[in-house]
C-alpha positions in Angstrom: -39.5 -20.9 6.1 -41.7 -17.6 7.2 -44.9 -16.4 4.7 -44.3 -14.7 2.2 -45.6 -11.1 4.0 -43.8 -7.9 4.7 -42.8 -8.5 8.4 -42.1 -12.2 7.9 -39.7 -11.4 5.1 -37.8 -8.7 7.3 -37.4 -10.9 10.4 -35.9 -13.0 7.7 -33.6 -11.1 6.3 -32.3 -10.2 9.9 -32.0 -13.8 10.9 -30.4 -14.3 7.8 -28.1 -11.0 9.0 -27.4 -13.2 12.3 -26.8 -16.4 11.0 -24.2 -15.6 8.6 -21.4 -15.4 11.3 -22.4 -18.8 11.8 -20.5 -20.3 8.7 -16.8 -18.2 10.2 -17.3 -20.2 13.4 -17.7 -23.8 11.6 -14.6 -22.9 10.0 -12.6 -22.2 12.8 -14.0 -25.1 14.6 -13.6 -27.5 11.4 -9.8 -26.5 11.1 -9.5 -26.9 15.0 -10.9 -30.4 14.6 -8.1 -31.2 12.5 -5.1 -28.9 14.3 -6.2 -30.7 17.6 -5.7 -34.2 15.8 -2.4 -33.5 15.1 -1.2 -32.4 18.7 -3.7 -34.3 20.5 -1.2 -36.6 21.9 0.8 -33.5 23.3 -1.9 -32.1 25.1 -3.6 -35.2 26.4 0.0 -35.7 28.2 0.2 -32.2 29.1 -3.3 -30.8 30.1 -5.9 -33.7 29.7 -8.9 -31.2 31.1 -7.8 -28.9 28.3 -8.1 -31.6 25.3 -11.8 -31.5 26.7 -12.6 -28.5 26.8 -11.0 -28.2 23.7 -13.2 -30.9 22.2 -16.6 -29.4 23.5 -15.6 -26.4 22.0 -15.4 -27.6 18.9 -18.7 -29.4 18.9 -20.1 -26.4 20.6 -19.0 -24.3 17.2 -19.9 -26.8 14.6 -23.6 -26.0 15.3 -26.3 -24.3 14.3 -29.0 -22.5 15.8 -32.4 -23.3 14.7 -35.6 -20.7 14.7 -39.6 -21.9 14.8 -40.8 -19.9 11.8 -43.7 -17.4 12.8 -46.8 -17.6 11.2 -47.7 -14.1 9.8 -46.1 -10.5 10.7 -44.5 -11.2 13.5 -45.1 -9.1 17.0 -42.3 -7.4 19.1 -42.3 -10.0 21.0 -41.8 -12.6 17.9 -39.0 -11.1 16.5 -37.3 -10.5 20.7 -37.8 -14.3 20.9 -36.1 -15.4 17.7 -33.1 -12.9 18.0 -32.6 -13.4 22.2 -32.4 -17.1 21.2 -30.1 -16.4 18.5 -27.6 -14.7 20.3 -27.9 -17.2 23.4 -26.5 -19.2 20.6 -23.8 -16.7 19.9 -22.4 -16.3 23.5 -21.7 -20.3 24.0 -19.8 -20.0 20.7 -18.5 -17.0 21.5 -16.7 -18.9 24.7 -16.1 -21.9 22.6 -14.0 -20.1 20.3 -11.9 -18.3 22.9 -11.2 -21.8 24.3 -10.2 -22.7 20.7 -8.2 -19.8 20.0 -6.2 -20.5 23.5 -5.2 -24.0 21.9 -3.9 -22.3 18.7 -2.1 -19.5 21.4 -0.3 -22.2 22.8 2.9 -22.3 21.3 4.5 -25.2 24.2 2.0 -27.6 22.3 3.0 -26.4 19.0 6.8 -26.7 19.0 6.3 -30.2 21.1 4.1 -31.4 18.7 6.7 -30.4 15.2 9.6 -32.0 17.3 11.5 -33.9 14.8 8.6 -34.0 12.8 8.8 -33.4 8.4 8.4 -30.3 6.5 5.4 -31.3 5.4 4.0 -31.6 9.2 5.5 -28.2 10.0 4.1 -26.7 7.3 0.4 -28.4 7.8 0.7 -26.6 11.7 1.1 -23.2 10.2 -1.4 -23.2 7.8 -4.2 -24.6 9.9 -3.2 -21.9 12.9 -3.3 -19.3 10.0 -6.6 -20.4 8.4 -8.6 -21.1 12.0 -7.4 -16.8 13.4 -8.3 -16.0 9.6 -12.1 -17.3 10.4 -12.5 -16.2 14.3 -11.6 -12.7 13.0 -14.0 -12.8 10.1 -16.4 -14.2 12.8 -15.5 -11.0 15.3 -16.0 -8.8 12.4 -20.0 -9.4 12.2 -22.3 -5.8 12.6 -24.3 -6.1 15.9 -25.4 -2.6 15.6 -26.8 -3.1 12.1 -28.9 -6.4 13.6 -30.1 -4.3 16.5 -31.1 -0.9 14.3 -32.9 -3.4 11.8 -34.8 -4.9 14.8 -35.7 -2.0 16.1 -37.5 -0.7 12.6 -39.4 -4.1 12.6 -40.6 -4.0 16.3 -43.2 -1.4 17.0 -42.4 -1.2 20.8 -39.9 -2.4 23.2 -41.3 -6.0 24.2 -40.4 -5.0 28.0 -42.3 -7.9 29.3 -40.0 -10.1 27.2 -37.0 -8.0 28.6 -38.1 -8.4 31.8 -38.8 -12.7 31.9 -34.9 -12.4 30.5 -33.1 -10.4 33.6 -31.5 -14.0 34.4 -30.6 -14.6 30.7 -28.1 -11.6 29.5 -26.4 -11.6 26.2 -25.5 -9.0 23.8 -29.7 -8.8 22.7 -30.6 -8.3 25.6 -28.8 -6.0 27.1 -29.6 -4.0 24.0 -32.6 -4.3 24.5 -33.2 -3.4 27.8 -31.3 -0.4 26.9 -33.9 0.9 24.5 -36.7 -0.5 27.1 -35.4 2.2 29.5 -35.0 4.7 27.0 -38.9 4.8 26.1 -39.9 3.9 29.7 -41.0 6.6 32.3 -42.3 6.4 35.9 -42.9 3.1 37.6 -42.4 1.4 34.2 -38.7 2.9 34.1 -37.9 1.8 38.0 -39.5 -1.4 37.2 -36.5 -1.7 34.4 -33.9 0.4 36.3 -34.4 -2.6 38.8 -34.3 -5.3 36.9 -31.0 -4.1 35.3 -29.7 -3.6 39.0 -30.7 -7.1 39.8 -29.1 -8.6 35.8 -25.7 -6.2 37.1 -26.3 -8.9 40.3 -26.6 -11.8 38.7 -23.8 -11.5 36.0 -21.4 -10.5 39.2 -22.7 -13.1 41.7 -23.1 -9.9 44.0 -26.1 -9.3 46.4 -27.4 -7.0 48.8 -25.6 -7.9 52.8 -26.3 -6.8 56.1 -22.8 -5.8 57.9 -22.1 -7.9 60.9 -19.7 -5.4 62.3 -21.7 -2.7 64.5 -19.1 0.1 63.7 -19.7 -0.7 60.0 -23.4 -0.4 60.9 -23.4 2.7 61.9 -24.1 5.5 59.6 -23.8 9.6 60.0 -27.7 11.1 60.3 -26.5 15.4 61.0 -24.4 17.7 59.9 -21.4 18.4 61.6 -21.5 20.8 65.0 -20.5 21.4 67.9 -19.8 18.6 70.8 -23.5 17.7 72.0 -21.9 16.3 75.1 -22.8 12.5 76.5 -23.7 9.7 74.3 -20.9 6.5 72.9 -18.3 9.0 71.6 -16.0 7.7 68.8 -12.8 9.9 68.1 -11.4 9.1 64.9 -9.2 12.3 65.0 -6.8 12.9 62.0 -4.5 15.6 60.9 -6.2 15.6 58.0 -9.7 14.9 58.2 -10.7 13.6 55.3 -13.9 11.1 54.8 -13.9 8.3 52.5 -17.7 8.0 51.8 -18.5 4.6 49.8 -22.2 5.1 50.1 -23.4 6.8 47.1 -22.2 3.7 45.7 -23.2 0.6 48.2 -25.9 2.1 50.5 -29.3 2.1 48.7 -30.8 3.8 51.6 -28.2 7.2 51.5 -29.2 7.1 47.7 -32.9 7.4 48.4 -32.4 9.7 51.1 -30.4 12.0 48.8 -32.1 11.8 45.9 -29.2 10.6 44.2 -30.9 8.1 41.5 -30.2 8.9 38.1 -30.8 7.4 35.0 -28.6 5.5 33.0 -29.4 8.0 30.1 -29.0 11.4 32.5 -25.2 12.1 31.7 -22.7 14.0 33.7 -24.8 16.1 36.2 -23.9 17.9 39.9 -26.1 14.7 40.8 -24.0 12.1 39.2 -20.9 14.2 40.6 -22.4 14.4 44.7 -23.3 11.0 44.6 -19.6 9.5 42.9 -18.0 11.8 45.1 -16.4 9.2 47.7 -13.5 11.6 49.0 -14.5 14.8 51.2 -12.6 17.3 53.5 -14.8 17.6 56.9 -14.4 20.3 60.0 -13.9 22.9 57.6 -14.8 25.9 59.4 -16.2 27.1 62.8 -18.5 24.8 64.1 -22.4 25.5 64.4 -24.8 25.1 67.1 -24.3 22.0 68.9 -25.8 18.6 67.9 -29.0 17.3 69.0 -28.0 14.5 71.1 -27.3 11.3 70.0 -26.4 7.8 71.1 -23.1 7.4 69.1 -21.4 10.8 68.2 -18.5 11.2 66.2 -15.5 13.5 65.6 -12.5 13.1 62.9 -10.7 16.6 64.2 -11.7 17.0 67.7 -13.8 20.0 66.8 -16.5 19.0 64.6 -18.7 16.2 66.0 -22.4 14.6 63.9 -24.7 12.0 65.1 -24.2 8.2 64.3 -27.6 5.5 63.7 -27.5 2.3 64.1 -30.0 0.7 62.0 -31.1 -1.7 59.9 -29.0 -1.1 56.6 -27.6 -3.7 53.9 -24.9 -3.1 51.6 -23.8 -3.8 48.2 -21.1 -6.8 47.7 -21.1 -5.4 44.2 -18.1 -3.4 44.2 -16.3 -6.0 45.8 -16.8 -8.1 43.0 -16.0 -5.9 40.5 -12.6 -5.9 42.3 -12.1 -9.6 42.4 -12.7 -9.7 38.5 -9.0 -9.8 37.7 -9.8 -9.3 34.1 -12.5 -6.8 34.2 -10.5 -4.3 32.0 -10.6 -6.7 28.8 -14.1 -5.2 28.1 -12.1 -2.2 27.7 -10.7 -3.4 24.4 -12.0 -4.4 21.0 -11.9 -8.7 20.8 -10.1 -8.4 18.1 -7.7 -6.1 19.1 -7.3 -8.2 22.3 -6.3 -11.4 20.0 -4.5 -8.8 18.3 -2.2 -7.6 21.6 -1.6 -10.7 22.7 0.0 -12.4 19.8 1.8 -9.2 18.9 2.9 -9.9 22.7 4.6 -12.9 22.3 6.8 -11.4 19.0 10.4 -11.7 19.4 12.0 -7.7 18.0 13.4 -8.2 14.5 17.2 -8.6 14.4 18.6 -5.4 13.6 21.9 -6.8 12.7 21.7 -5.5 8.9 20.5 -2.4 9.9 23.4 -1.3 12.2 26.0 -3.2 9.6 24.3 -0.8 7.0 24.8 1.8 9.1 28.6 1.1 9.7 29.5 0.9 6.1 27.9 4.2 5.1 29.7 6.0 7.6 32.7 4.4 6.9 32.5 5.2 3.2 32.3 9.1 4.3 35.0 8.8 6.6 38.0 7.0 4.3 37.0 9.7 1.1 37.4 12.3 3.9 40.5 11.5 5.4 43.8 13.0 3.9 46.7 10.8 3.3 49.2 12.1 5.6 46.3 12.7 9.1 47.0 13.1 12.5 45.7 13.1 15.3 43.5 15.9 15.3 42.1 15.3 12.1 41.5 11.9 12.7 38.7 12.8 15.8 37.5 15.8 13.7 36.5 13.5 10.8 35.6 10.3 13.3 33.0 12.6 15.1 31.9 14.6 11.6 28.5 15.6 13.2 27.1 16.3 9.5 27.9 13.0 8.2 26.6 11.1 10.8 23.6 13.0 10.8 22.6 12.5 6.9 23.7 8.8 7.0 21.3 7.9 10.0 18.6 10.0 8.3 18.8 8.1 4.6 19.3 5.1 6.4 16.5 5.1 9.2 13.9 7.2 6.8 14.1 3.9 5.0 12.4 2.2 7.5 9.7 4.4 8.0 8.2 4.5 4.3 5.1 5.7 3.2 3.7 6.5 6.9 0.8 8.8 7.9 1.9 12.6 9.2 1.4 11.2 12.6 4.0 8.1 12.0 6.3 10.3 10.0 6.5 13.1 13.1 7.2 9.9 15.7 9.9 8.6 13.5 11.8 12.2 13.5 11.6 12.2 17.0 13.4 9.0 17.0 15.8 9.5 14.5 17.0 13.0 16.7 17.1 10.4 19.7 18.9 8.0 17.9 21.8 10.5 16.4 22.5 11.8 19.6 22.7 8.6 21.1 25.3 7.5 18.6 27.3 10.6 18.4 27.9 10.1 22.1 28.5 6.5 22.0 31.2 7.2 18.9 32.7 9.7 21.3 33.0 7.2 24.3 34.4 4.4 21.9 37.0 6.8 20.5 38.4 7.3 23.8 38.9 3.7 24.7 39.9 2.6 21.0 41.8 5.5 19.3 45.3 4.4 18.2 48.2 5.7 19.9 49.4 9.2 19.1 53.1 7.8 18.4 51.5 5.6 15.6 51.2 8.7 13.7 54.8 9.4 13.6 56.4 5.8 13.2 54.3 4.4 10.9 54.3 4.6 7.0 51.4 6.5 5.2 49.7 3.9 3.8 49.7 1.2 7.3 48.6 4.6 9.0 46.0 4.8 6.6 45.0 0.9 7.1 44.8 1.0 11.3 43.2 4.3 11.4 40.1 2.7 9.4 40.5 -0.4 10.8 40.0 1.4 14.3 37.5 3.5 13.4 35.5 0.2 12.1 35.8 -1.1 15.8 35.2 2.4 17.2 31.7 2.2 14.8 31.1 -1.2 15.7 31.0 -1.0 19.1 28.7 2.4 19.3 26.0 0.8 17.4 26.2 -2.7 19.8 25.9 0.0 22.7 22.7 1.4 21.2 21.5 -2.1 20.5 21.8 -3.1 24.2 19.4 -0.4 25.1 16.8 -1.8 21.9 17.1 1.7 20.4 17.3 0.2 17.2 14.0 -1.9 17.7 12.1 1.3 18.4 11.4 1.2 14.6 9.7 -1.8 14.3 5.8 -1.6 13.5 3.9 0.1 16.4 0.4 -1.4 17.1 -1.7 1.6 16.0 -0.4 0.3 12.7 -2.3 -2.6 13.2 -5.8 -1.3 12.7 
């Protein structure tokens, strides 16, 4: 317990704030503990290294963090070390969870594991899948921003010496934290930062700063371009359209110093930010200027324009590089729960729509027999099968059904739809009755009432097979729940 004083009691309470999402992850892990006994035999056979991790995982979540109480208000640097510590504590559950919401994901286990199995057993599956996602989104749910802004009224300064011993230690904290370091920071004291961030962006990535074995790669432009200075190694690397692909604002520390092109993380979109991101120029525009001093290694990219080349001692960034490799460096893109959220919405199968389009059938059958006169032919028979009006209002009562009590936005999508889906069918009826209209002579040898009888009977297949059309193209799933109904 911390003394009873002002500052002790608010690094409390914002412990307290932080520990809370604590009980949501022993939930989910204690419900894993049990899902995993009853499919542990399926994935021992199937995956053993999984079963593992899926075990450590589960130990991982079941505990708790514990703090050293401070004696007296604590400093900045007090309350950095009890919350840094804390969220170290929240990364390595973070992962375990993910690891234990895979094994719930995994519906091969699942449906191997209920194999033959009771009612009862099925049953016991769901709920425990239902209960464990229930807790990891109650755990996702938890306020960072309100731990960090009650942090930030309890510290008196940024503790950037504490920031800085962490540069090799990054969670979400401290990343916070060196974002409000920087903020406050000026001079030497904000390069010192800026660096250390460059060197945690290093770290996290596995990048570093490399020397190019290849000379060509070495060589960098130091002029403007000119006219031919004459002698010298001269590269020609003539194009039709000479355009450069300049990578060095962003892996050459050198051309940044050179050019002034460091900015601060805070600076926002400047002509700075835009010359220096600017990897794609036109060259040789123009008529050249005086000739070049001369160089070594001269270059040209139209024949015209030549600049000097230096061959010195540079390294480049491997960063980039990284960045590529990291196939899933766009999930940071997304909300986690909204991730979870994708993926399982992912693996739905579409709704059968078989009672819609039988809905649909009937009610435009039922306006087609009270329309048609007893003695028809063939004229009136297409005029009333291809009744524009009727199938119009029938597909609008019977689709605005579907849609409910949407927002404005929903409710203008779902018009669209609906004008997609009655032209749709109106041209599918069309190219039914074509193939499935009886023949004209049926109109003249038959008997009213057997007329009557083939005529509906035909224009049930004609229906019928209109709506399967439109189903084969999943027109008619386009109305199941979109995911910006989700959240």
């Amino acid at each position: 317990m911390y003394t009873q004083n002002m500052g002790s009691r608010a690094l409390d309470d914002i412990i307290n704030m932080v520990m809370s999402r604590f009980s949501h992850a022993r939930d989910m892990a204690s419900t894993a503990s049990k899902y995993i006994a009853l499919i542990s035999d399926i994935i021992r056979g199937l995956d053993p290294a999984a079963l593992t991790a899926a075990l450590g995982a589960v130990s991982c979540a079941e505990g708790s963090p514990t703090i050293d109480p401070t004696v007296g208000d604590p400093s900045s640097r007090d309350v950095a070390v009890a919350l840094a510590a804390l969220y170290d504590k929240i990364a390595a559950t973070d992962r375990a969870l993910d690891i234990l919401r895979a094994v719930f994901a995994n519906n091969t286990w699942s449906k191997l594991a209920m194999y033959n199995k009771s009612s009862t057993y099925v049953l016991d599956v769901h709920k425990l899948r239902a209960t464990a996602i229930t807790a990891h989104n109650q755990y996702l749910s938890a306020d960072d921003d309100a731990v960090f802004v009650a942090a930030r009224a309890l510290m008196v300064e940024p503790p950037v010496a504490f920031a800085l011993e962490r540069e090799s230690q990054i969670n979400k904290f401290t990343i916070w934290l060196f974002g409000w370091s920087l903020s406050t920071a000026s001079g030497s004291a904000a390069r010192r930062i800026q660096a250390a961030i460059e060197r945690c962006k290093d770290n996290m990535l596995g990048s570093a700063l490399v020397a190019p074995m290849d000379v060509l790669t070495r060589l960098r432009p130091t002029s403007v371009s000119g006219g031919d200075p004459g002698g010298g190694v001269r590269i020609s690397n003539v194009t039709g359209s000479p355009m450069e692909f300049d990578m060095r604002g962003l892996i050459d520390p050198v051309y940044i110093e050179e050019n002034g092109f460091k900015t601060s993380p805070l600076s926002g979109l400047t002509n700075q930010v835009l010359k220096r991101f600017n990897t794609v120029r036109r060259l040789g525009e123009g008529t050249p200027s005086d000739p070049i001093a001369a160089a070594a290694n001269v270059e040209t990219i139209d024949g015209t324009h030549w600049r000097a080349l230096e061959d010195g001692d540079r390294t480049l960034s491997t960063r980039p590089s990284r960045y590529a490799c990291l196939q899933n460096i766009t999930a940071g893109c997304f909300d986690e729960k909204a991730v979870h959220v994708l993926n399982e919405y992912a693996a739905l199968k579409p709704a059968s729509t078989e009672i819609l389009r039988g809905r649909i059938v009937d009610r435009i059958m039922k306006g087609f027999e009270a329309r048609l006169s007893g003695t028809p032919s063939p004229a009136e028979f297409h005029a009333v099968a291809t009744d524009a009006d009727d199938i119009t209002q029938v597909l609008l009562d019977t689709l605005s059904e579907y849609a409910g009590d949407a927002s404005p936005e929903a409710i203008c999508t779902y018009a669209a739809k609906t004008d997609f889906v009655i032209r749709s069918l109106r041209t599918e009826i069309s190219r039914a009755l074509d193939a499935l209209a009886p023949p004209v002579r049926a109109y003249s040898e038959m008997v009213p009432t057997e007329l009557t009888a083939l005529l509906l009977s035909s224009y049930r297949s004609i229906l019928a097979r209109a709506v399967d059309e439109l189903e084969r193209s999943s027109t008619w799933n386009s109305y199941d729940v979109t995911l910006k109904e989700l959240f």
